[in-house]
Structure formats: structure tokens, C-alpha cells
C-alpha positions as a LaTeX table, in Angstrom:
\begin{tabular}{lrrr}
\hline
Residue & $x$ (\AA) & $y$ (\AA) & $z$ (\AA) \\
\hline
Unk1 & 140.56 & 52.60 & 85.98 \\
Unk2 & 138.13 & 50.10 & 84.74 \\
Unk3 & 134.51 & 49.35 & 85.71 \\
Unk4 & 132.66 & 46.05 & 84.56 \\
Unk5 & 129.02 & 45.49 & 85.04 \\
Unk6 & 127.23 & 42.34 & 84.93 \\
Unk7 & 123.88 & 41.49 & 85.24 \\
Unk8 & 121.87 & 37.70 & 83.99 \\
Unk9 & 119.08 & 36.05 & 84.60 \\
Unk10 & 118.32 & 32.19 & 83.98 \\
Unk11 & 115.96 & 29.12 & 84.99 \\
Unk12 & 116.95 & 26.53 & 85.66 \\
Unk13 & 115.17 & 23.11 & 87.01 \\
Unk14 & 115.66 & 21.42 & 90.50 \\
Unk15 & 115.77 & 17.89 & 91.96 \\
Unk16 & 112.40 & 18.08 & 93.58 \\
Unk17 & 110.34 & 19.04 & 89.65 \\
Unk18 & 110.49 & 22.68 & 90.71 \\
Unk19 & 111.80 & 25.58 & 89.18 \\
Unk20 & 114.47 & 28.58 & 90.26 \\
Unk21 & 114.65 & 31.91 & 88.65 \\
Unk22 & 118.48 & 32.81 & 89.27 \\
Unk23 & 118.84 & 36.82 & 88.85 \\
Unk24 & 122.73 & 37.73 & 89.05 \\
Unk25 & 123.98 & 41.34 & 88.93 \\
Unk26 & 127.82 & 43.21 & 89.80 \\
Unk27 & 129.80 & 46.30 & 89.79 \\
Unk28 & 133.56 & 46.07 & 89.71 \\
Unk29 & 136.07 & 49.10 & 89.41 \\
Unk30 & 140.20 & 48.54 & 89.77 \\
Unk31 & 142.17 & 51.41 & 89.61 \\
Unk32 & 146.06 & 51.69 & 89.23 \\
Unk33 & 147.11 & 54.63 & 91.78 \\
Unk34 & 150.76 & 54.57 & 91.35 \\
Unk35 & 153.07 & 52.65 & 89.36 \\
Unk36 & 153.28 & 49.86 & 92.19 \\
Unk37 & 150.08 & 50.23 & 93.66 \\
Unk38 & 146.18 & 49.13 & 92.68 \\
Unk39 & 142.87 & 49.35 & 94.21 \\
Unk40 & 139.14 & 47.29 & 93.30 \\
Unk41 & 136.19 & 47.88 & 94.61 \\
Unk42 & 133.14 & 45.57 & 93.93 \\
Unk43 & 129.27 & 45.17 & 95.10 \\
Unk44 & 127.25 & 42.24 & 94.25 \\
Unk45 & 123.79 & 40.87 & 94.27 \\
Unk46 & 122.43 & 37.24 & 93.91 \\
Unk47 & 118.92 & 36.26 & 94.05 \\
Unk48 & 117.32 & 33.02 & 93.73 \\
Unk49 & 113.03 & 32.36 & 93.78 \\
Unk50 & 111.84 & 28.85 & 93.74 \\
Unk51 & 108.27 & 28.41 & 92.23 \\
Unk52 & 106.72 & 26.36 & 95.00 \\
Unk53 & 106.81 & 26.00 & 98.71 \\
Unk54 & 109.67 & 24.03 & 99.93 \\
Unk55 & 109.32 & 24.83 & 103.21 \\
Unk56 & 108.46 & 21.73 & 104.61 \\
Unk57 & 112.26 & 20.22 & 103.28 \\
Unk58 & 113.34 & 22.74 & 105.02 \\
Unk59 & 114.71 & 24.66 & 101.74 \\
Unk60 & 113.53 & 28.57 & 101.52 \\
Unk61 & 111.40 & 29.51 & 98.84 \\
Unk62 & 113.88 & 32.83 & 98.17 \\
Unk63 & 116.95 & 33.98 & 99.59 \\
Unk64 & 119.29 & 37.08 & 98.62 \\
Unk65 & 123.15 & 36.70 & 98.53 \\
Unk66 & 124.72 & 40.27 & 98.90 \\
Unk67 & 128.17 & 40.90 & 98.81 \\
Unk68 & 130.63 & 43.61 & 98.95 \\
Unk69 & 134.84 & 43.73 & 99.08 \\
Unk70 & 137.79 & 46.29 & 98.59 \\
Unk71 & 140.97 & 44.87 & 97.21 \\
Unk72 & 144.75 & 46.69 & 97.97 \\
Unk73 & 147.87 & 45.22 & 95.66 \\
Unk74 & 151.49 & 46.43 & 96.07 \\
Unk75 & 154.33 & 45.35 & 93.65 \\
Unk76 & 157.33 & 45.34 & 96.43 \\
Unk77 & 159.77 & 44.32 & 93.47 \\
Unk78 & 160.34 & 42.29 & 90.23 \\
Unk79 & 159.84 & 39.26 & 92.93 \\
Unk80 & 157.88 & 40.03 & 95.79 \\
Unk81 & 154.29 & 41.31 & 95.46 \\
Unk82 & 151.72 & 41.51 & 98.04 \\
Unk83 & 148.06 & 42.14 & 98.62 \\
Unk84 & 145.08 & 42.39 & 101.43 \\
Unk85 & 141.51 & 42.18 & 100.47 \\
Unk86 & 138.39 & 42.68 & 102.88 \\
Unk87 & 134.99 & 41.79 & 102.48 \\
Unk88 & 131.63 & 41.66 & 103.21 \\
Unk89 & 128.64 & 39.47 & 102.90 \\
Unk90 & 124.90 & 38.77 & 104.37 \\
Unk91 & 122.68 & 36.05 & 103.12 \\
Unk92 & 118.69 & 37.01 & 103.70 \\
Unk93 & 116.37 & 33.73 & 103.08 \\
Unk94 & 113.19 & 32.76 & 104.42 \\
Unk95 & 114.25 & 31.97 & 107.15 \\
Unk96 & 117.00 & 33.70 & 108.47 \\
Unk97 & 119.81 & 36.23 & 107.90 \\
Unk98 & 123.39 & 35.48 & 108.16 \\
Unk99 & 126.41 & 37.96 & 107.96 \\
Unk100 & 130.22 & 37.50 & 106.99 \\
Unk101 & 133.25 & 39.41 & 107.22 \\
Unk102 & 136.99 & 37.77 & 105.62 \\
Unk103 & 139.89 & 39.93 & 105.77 \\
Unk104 & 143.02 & 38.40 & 104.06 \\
Unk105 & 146.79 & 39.01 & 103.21 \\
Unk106 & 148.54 & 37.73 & 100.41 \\
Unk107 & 152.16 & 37.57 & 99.71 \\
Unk108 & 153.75 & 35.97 & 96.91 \\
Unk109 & 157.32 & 35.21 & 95.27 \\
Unk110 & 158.44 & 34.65 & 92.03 \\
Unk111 & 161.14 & 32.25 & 91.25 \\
Unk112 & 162.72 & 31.49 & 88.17 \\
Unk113 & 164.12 & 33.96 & 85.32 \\
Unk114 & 162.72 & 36.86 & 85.21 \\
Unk115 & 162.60 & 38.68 & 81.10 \\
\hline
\end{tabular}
């Protein structure tokens, strides 16, 4: 398997003379489990802090950006492959949380000579 980590941090200027401090960070892993079959996993983490009150434009001084997802492939042949992924997010701010859920399938066909 392999496992990546990433983590940055930057500043960066906004429209309204203000500043953001962007802090990024994830954790991927894929694994191979058979010769036709993978699995990823990955968690991440977004945050953004603004350095003055916005509030009054309606724009939150903070919010978090969490996410988390699973990831099945399956080789069916040399021309079919196919895949279903799941994940998870929630989005905390000042003023309020929202959650998400996707679940998707993937199937895909390759045409053409195959060497």
C-alpha cells in the first residue's frame, strides 16, 4: 500500500483588504488487495480564519471543511473496469454546520487496441 500526507499553510489577501490564513492537511492510503482489486481510504481537513469581522456581509470569520471517503476499484477485464466510492463531508462556520454524503459508481470501457 501507499500512504501520502499533506499538510500547508498560506495567506493569502481578499477582495474586501482583509486577510485569510488557509491551513490544509490529508491522509491518503490505497492498497492493492488482489491482482484485480484496490482499496483508498482518505481523511481531510481544511481551515480558513479571516482577520476581521465580516459578519455584517454576511461572510464567517472561520469555517472548517472536513472530509472523509473510501474508494473500491475492480479490473473486470483488459476492457471493462469499474469502481464505487463513498464519502463524507461537514462544513462548520460561524454560522452554521452543514453535512454531505455522495455515494457513486463508475464503470468504464476501453476501446481501441489494446498492447
Amino acid at each position: 500500500g501507499s500512504l501520502c500526507l499533506n499538510a500547508a499553510q498560506s495567506v493569502q489577501p481578499t477582495a474586501f483588504g482583509t486577510i485569510s490564513t488557509v491551513t490544509t492537511g490529508s491522509v491518503t492510503y490505497d492498497m492493492r488487495v488482489s491482482q484485480r482489486d484496490s482499496i483508498g481510504f482518505n481523511l481531510g481537513l481544511n481551515r480558513v480564519n479571516n482577520d476581521a469581522d465580516l459578519a455584517s456581509l454576511s461572510i464567517p470569520r472561520s469555517f472548517r471543511y472536513y472530509s472523509a471517503g473510501t474508494n473500491w476499484s475492480h479490473n473486470f477485464g483488459r476492457r471493462l473496469f469499474g469502481s464505487v466510492s463513498a464519502a463524507y463531508s461537514r462544513v462548520d462556520d460561524t454560522f452554521r454546520t452543514t453535512n454531505g454524503f455522495t455515494l457513486s459508481a463508475r464503470l468504464q470501457v476501453r476501446f481501441g487496441a489494446i498492447s
